[in-house]
C-alpha positions as CSV (number, residue, x, y, z in Angstrom):
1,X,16.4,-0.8,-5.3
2,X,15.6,-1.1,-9.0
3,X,12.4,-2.7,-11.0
4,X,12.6,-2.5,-14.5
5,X,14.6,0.7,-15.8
6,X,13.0,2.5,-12.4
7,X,15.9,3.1,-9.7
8,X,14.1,3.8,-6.1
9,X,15.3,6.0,-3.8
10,X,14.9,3.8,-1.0
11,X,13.3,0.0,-0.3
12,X,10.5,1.4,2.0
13,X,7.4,0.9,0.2
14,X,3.3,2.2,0.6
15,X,0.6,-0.7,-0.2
16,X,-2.2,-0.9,-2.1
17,X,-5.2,-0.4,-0.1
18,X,-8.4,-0.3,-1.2
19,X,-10.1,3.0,-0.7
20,X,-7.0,4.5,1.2
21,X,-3.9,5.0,-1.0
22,X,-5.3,7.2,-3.0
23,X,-3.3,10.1,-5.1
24,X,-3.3,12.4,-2.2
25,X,-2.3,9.5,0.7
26,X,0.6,8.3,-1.6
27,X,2.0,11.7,-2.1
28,X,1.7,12.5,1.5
29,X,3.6,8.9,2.0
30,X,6.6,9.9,0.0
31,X,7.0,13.0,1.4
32,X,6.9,11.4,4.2
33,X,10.1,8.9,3.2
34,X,8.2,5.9,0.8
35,X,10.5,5.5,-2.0
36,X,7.8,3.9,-4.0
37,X,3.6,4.0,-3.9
38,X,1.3,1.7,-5.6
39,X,-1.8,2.6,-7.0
40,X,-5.3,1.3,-5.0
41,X,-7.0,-2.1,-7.8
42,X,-8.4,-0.4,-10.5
43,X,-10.7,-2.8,-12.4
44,X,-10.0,-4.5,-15.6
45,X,-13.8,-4.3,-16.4
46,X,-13.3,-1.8,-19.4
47,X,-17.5,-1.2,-18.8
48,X,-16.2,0.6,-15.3
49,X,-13.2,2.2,-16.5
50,X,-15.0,5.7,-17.2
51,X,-16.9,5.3,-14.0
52,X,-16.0,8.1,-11.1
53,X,-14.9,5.7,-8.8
54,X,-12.1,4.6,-10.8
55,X,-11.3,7.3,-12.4
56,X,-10.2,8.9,-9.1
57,X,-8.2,5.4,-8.0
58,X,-6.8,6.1,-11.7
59,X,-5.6,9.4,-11.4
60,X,-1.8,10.7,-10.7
61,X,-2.1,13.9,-11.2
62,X,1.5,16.1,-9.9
63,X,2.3,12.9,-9.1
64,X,6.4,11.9,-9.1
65,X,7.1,8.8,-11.2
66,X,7.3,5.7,-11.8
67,X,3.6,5.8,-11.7
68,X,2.4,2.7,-10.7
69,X,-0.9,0.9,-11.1
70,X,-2.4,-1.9,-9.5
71,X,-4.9,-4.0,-11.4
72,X,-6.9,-6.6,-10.9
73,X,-9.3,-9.1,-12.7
74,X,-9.9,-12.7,-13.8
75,X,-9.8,-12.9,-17.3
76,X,-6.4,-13.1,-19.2
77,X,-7.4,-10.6,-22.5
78,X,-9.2,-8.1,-19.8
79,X,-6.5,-7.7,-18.1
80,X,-4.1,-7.3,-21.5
81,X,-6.4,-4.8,-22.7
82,X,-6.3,-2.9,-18.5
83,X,-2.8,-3.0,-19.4
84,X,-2.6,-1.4,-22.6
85,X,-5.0,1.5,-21.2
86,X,-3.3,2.0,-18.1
87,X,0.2,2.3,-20.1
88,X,-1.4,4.7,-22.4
89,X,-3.0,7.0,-19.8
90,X,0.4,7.2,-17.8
91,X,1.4,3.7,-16.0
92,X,4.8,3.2,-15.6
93,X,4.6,-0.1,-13.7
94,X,1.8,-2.4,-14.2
95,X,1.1,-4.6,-10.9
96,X,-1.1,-7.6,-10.7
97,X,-3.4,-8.3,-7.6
98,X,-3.4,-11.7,-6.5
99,X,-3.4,-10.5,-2.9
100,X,-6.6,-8.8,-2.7
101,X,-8.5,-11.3,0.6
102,X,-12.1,-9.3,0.3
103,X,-15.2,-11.5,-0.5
104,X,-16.7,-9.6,-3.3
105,X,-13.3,-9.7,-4.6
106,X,-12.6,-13.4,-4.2
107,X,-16.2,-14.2,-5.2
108,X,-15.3,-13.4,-8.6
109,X,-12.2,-15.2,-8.6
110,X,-10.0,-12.0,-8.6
111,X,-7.5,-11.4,-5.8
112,X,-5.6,-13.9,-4.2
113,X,-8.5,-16.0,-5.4
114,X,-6.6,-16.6,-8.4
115,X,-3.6,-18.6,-5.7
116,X,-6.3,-21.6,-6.0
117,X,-6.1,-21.6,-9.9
118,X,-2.4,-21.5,-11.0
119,X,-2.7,-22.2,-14.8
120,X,-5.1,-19.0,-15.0
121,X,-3.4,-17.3,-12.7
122,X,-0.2,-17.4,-15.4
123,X,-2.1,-17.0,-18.1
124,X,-3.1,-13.5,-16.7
125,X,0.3,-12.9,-15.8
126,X,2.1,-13.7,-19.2
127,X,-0.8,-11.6,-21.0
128,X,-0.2,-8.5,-18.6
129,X,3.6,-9.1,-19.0
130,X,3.4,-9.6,-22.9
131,X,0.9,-6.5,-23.3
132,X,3.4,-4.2,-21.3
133,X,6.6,-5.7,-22.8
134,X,6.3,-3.3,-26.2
135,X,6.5,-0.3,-24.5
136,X,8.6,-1.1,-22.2
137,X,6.8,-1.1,-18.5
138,X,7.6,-3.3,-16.1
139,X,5.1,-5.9,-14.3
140,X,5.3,-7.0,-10.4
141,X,2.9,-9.1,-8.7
142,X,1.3,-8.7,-5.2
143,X,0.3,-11.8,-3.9
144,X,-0.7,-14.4,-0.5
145,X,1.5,-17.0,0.9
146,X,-1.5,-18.8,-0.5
147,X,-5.2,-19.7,-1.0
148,X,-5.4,-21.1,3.1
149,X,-2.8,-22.9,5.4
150,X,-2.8,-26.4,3.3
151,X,-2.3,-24.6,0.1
152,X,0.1,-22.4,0.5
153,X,1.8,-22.2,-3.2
154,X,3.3,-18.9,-3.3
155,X,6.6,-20.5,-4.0
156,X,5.5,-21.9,-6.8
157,X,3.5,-19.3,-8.0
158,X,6.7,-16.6,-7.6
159,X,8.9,-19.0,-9.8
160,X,6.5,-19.3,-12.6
161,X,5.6,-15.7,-12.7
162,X,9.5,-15.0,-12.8
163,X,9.9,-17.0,-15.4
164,X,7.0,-15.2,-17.4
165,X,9.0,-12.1,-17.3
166,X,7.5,-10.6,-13.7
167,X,10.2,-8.2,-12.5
168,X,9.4,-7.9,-8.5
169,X,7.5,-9.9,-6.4
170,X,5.6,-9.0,-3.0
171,X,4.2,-11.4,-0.8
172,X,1.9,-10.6,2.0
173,X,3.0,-13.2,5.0
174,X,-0.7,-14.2,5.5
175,X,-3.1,-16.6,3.6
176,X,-6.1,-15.2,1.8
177,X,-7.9,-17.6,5.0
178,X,-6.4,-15.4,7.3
179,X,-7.7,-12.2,5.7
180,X,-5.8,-9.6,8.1
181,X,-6.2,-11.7,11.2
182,X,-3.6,-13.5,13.5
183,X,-0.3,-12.6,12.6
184,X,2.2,-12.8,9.0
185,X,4.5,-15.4,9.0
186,X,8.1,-14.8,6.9
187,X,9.1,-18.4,6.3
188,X,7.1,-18.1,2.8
189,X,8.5,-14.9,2.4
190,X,12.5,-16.1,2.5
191,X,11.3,-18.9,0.5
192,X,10.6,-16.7,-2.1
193,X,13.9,-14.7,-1.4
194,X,16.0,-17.5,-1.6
195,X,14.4,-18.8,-5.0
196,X,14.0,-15.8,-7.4
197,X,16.7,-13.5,-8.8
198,X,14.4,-10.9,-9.3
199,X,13.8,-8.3,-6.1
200,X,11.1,-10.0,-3.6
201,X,9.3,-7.4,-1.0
202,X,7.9,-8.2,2.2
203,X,4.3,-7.4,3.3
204,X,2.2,-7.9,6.4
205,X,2.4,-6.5,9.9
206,X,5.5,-4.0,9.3
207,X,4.3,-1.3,12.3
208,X,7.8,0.0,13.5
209,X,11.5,0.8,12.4
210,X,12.8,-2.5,14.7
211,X,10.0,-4.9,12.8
212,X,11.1,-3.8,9.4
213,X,14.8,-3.8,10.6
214,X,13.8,-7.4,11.5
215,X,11.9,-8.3,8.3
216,X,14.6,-7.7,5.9
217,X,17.3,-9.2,8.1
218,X,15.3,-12.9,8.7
219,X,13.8,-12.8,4.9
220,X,16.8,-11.3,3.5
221,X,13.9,-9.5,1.1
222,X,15.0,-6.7,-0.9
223,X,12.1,-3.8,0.4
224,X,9.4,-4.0,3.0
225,X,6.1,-2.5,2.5
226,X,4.0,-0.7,4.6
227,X,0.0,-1.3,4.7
228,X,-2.1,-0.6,7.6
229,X,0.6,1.0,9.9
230,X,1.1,4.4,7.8
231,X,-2.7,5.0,8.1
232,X,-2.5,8.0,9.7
233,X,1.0,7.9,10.6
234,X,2.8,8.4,6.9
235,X,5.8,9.8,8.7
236,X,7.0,5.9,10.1
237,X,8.5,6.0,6.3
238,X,10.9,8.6,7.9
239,X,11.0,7.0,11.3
240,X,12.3,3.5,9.4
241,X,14.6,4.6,6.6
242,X,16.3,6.8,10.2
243,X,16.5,3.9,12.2
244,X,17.4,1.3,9.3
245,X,20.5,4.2,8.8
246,X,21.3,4.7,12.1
247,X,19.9,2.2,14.5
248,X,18.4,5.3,16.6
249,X,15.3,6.6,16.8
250,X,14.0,9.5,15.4
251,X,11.7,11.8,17.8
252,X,8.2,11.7,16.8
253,X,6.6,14.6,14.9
254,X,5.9,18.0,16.1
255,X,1.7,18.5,16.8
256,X,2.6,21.9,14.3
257,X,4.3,19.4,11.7
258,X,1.5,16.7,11.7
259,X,-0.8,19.8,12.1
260,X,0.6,21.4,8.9
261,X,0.7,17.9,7.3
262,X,-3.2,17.0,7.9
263,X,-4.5,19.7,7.1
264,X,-2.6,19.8,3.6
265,X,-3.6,16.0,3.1
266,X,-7.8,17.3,3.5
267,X,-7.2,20.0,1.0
268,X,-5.7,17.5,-1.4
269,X,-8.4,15.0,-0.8
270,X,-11.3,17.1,-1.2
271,X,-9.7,18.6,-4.4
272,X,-9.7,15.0,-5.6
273,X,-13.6,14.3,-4.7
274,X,-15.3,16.7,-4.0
275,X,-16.7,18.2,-0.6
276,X,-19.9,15.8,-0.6
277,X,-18.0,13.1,-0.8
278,X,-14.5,14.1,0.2
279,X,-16.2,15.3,3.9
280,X,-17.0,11.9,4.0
281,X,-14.3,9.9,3.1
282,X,-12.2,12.0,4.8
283,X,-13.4,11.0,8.2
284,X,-11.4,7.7,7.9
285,X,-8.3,9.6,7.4
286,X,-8.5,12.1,9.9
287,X,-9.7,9.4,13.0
288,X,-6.5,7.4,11.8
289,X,-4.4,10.9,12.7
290,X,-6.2,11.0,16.4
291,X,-6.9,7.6,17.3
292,X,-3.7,7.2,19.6
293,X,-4.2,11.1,20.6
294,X,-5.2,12.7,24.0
295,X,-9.1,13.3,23.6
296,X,-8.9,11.3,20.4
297,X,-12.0,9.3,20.1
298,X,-14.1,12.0,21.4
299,X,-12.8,14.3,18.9
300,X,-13.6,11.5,16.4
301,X,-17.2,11.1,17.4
302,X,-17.2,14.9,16.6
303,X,-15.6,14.8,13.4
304,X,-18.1,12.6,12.1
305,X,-20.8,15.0,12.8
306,X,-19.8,17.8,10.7
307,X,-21.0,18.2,7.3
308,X,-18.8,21.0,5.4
309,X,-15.0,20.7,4.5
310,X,-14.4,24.1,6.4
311,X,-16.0,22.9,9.2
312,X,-13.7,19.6,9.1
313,X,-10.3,22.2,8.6
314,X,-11.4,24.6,11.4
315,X,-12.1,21.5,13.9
316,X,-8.8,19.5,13.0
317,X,-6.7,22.9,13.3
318,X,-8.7,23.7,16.8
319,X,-7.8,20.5,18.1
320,X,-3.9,19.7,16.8
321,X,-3.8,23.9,18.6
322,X,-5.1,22.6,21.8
323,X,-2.6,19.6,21.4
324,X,0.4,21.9,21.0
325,X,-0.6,23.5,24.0
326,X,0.3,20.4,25.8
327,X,3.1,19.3,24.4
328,X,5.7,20.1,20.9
329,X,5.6,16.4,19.7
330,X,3.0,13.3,19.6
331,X,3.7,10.9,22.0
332,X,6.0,8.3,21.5
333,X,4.6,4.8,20.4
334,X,5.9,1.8,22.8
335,X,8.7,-0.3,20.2
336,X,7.4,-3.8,19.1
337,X,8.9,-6.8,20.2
338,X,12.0,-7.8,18.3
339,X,12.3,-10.9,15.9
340,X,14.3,-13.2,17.0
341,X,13.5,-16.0,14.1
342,X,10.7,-16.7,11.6
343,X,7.7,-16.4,13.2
């Protein structure tokens, strides 16, 4: 798998999310398996662009290449001049959100808000593309089957932006409508396979190794990409690339592994922000690790009563302890149902 002059280890991708794949979650991800990690939107608003906030979505520090960063915005020499700033502070691959579905997004007419205005939406994409083009960085696109069931133009959209010199696609199966509800359809997403020379990636609902097996068999896409499902599971990057290798199925983790892993993720994320903050944020992360856990939800309620980064590390240690007590490995998640055509 290759964009640009970038060769990936593997096709098993980590998504953008918003507040989530941060620095330390996309490292975890890859050494978890993810051959390649995307950046969480980082505004074109150059007014915001020393702000903490994005600073931290901004920074790569230790991080392996290509360095890749998502950004986002509605205005065609804003998002030239995010380009040129992001390619001079490190960005190897610049990618374009026109997937984003979140209302103060889509309010501004960012995100897949932009699948409703197809003229501006190429007029952002050949000024990213020409304002990366003398340095040589690639420019993907992350986009929606469309704006809502009766205007579903992602087709469209993928040809012209391949034509502007876009070098991979991804398309999220769902409408911006939908947001994250109901289910991804693939029909849109072999659509897109079938037109474009360049590599097209599936998104949306990719939650096991026989789904993504599935995926890439009835889209014929080039890479899948994982979203909401490695949220405190990283290691399904593993558990896929096995199974699409092998057709077998890893075992799950060992409680010492995920132990180990956890607790090196909360060091790395309160390095990144801070203990005020990182306590906080951190929260998310570690109910995502318990949530299908013996005792999990209490232990969550918990969690989100202490106050101190030591006291978070001493609690998640204490109870992943107690776990491997009980048994060596996290219980097995139940396989999905298998694909038998588009759906």
């Amino acid at each position: 798998m290759q964009i640009g002059p970038y060769l990936l280890p593997n096709n098993l991708f980590v998504a953008p999310m918003a507040g989530v794949t941060d620095r330390p979650f996309r490292q975890l991800c890859r050494q978890f398996g993810a051959g390649y990690a995307v950046s969480e939107m980082v505004t074109s608003r150059p007014d915001l662009w020393a702000s903490l906030k994005t600073s931290r979505r901004a920074n790569h520090d230790g991080e392996p290449g290509p360095i890749a960063v998502q950004i986002a915005g509605t205005e065609a020499q804003m998002m030239a001049d995010a380009t040129r700033y992001n390619i001079d502070r490190g960005a190897q691959i610049i990618d374009i959100n026109m997937g984003c579905p979140a209302k103060k997004v889509c309010n501004k007419w960012a995100g897949s808000a932009l699948m409703q205005d197809e003229p501006l939406a190429l007029e952002i994409i050949s000024a990213v593309v020409e304002a990366a083009l003398p340095h040589g960085v690639p420019v993907t696109l992350k986009m929606r089957t469309g704006w809502c069931d009766a205007e579903k133009n992602a087709l469209s959209l993928a040809r012209a932006a391949e034509s502007a010199g876009v070098q991979m696609v991804t398309v999220h199966g769902r409408t911006r409508e939908q947001g994250y509800k109901g289910f991804a359809e693939y029909d849109t997403v072999a659509a897109v396979k079938a037109a474009l020379k360049i590599p097209v990636v599936a998104n949306g609902d990719i939650d096991s190794p026989e789904k993504a097996r599935d995926v890439l068999r009835i889209t014929g896409a080039d890479a899948v990409m994982v979203g909401r499902a490695a949220q405190g599971s990283p290691w399904i990057f593993r558990e896929i690339g096995h199974f699409l290798a092998t057709g077998e199925h890893l075992a799950p983790p060992l409680v010492a592994e995920v132990r180990r892993a956890l607790l090196e993720h909360l060091q790395d994320h309160y390095g990144l922000y801070g203990e005020y903050t990182g306590v906080r944020s951190a929260r998310k992360h570690i109910g995502w690790y318990v949530r299908a856990l013996p005792d999990g939800d209490a232990f969550r309620e918990h969690m989100n009563t202490l106050e101190t980064a030591q006291q978070q590390l001493d609690a998640v240690a204490k109870f992943l302890d107690g776990l491997a007590s009980q048994m060596d490995r996290l219980p097995r998640v139940a396989a999905q149902p298998v694909l038998e055509t588009l759906a």
